[in-house]
N, C-alpha and C positions, 0 to 999 in steps of 0.2 A: 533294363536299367542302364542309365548311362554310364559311359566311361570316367572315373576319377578326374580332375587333371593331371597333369605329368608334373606340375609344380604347386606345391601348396605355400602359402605364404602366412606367414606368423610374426604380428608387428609386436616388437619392444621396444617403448618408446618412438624415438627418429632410426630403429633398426628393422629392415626386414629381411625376414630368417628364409630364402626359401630351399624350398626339398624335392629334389626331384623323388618320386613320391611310384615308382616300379619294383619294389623290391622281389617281386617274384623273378622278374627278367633283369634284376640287377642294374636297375633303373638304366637302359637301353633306351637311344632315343630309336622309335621304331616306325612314325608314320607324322603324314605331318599334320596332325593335327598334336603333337606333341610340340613339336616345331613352332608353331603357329602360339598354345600357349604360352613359350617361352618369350615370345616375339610381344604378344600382347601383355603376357606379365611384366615385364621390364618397361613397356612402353607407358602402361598404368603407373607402375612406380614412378617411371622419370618425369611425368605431370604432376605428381605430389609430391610437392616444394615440405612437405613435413619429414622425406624420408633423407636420410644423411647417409646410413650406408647399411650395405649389403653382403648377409651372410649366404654362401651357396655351396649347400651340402647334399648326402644322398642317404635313402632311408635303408635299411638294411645294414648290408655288409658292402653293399659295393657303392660308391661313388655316382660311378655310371660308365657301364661294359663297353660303352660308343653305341655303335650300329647292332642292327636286328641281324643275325647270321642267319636265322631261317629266312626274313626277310628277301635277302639275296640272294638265295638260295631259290626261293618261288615267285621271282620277281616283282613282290608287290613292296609299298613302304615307301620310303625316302630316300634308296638307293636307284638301282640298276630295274631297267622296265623293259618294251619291249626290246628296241633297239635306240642306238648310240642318240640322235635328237633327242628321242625322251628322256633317257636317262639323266643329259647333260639339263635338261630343262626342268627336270627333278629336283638335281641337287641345286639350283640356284633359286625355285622356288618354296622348297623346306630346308635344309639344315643352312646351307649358306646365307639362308633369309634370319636363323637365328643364331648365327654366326655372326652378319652386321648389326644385328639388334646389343648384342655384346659388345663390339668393337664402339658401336655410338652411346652404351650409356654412360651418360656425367655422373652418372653416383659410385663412386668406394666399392669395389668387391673384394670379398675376401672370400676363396675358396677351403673350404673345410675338406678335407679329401679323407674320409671316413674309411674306405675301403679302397677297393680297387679302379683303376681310373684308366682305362682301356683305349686307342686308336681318338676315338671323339670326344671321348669319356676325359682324356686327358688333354686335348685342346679346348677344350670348357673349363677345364681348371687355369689353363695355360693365358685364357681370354680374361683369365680375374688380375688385379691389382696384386692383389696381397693373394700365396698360398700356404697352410700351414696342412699339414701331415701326420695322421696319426701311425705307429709306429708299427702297424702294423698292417698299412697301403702297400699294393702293391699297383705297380706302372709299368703303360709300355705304349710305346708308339709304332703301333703291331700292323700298319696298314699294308706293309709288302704280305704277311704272314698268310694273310688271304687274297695275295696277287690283288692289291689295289692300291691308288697311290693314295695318299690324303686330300681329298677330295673338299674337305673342310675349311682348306685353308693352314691348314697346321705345318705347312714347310715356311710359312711367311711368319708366323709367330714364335715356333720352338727358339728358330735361331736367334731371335731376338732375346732371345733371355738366355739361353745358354751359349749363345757361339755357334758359327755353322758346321767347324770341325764337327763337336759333340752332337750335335742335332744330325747330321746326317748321318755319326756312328749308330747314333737311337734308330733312325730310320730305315738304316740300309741294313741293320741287321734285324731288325721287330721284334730284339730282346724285351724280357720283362725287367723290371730294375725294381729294389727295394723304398723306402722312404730316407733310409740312411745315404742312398747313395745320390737319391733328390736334390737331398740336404749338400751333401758335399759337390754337386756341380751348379748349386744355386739354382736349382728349380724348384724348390721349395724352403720359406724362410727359417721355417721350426719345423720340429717331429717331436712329438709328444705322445703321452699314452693315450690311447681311446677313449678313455673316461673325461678325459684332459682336452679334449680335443675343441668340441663344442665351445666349454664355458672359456677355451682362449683367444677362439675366433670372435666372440663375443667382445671380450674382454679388449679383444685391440679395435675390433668396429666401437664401443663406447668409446676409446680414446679420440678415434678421427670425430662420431659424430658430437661430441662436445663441444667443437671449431664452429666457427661460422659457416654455415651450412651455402653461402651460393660463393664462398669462398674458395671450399670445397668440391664443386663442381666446377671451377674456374681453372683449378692446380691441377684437376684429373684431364681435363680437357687439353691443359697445356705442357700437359708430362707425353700424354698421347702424341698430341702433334710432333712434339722434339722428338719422338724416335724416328721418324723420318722427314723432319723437315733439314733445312740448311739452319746453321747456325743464325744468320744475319734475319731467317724468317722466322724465326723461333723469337728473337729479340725484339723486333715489330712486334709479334702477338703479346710477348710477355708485356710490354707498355700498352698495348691495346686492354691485356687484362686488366692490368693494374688499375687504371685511370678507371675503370667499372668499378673495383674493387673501394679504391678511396673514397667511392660514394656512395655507399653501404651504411646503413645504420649501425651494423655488428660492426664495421671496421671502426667508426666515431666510438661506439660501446667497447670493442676491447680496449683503445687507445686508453680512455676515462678509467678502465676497471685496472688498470696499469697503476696509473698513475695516484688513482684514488687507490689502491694495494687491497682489491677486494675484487671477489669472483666475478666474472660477466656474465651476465644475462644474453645470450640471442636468440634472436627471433625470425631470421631470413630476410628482413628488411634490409 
């Protein structure tokens, strides 16, 4: 019998719900054919001009634990092989392949961190837009904890959202941290209860996808860039957006539904 995928996907509306879908291994990314899913799941979404945005949660109790420990351990999977070439040729061809696949999609994510959110586990959440928390997550960015560095990519992103002070205090120590305390160094937007959790990740993906949808991909693209462009380069693209934007059917439609003081209709034209 085959393997599940690693991601199931559940469209509502212009939203897709997806799950990393391991609960026995604590949704672990552990080979790369996991990898490879995620890489083709998103690549499928971001051809389909109908999806607006993106809920990404985990089935169980846990989020997802990061890496396979036994993995490691017998050197098969997504990590460490036989020696140092392969190893490094490893990670650039599975987790770092679904690593970039994250960093380039134009669609809204919003990460739902259901459980626990571990080493990779929590640079996946770290790679979404939007993250909300339920209150009873636990996190860590534990990659010293088994003598390896983050290999993911996740010293280039933590500090962007929290600061490199706090990002290296996470890292150099590979404590665990609560969702309270997420909350309070702005690595995650809300914490909420369990129950709660789902239907508010939802709830703020309905709000984005109600926008004009290649608008939306236009703002995500150009929030992207600013975090490491120059200023002066940021300004050219934002007028390079724009002048797209002003020729959009949704942007003539919201102006009209403005002014005419009634709901707009879009359609991605």
């Amino acid at each position: 019998m085959a393997a599940s995928p690693f991601l199931t996907v559940e469209r509502q509306g212009r939203i897709a719900v997806l799950t990393m879908n391991r609960p026995e291994a604590l949704n672990a990314i552990g080979t790369l054919d996991d990898c490879d899913c995620i890489v083709d799941t998103l690549f499928a979404l971001g051809n389909d001009r109908t999806v607006s945005a993106i809920v990404l949660t985990g089935s169980g109790r846990a989020f997802s634990s990061g890496g396979n420990i036994k993995g490691m351990q017998q050197r098969t999977g997504i990590g460490v092989l036989d020696q140092p070439d392969s190893t490094r040729a490893n990670y650039r061809r599975g987790v770092q392949r679904a690593v970039r696949a994250l960093l380039d999609c134009e669609i809204p994510m919003i990460a739902a961190i259901n459980g626990h959110a571990i080493g990779l586990g929590l640079d996946l959440a770290c790679l979404c837009d939007i993250r909300i928390a339920a209150d009873t997550a636990k996190m860590a960015a534990s990659f010293i904890k088994v003598g390896i560095v983050p290999g993911d990519g996740g010293a280039w992103t933590l500090q962007r959202i929290v600061g490199y002070s706090l990002a290296a205090e996470l890292f150099l120590t590979g404590r665990s941290f609560d969702a309270a305390y997420a909350r309070q160094i702005g690595l995650v937007g809300q914490v909420v209860a369990p129950d709660d959790l789902l239907p508010t990740a939802l709830g703020i993906a309905q709000e984005i996808a109600a926008n004009p949808p290649r608008a939306l991909r236009l703002t995500k693209k150009l929030l992207r860039e600013a975090q490491h462009g120059r200023a002066h380069d940021v300004l050219e693209l934002s007028a390079a957006f724009q002048a797209i934007a002003h020729e959009t059917q949704d942007h003539a439609e919201a102006v009209s539904a403005i002014l005419d003081k009634r709901p707009p209709h879009f359609t991605g034209a």
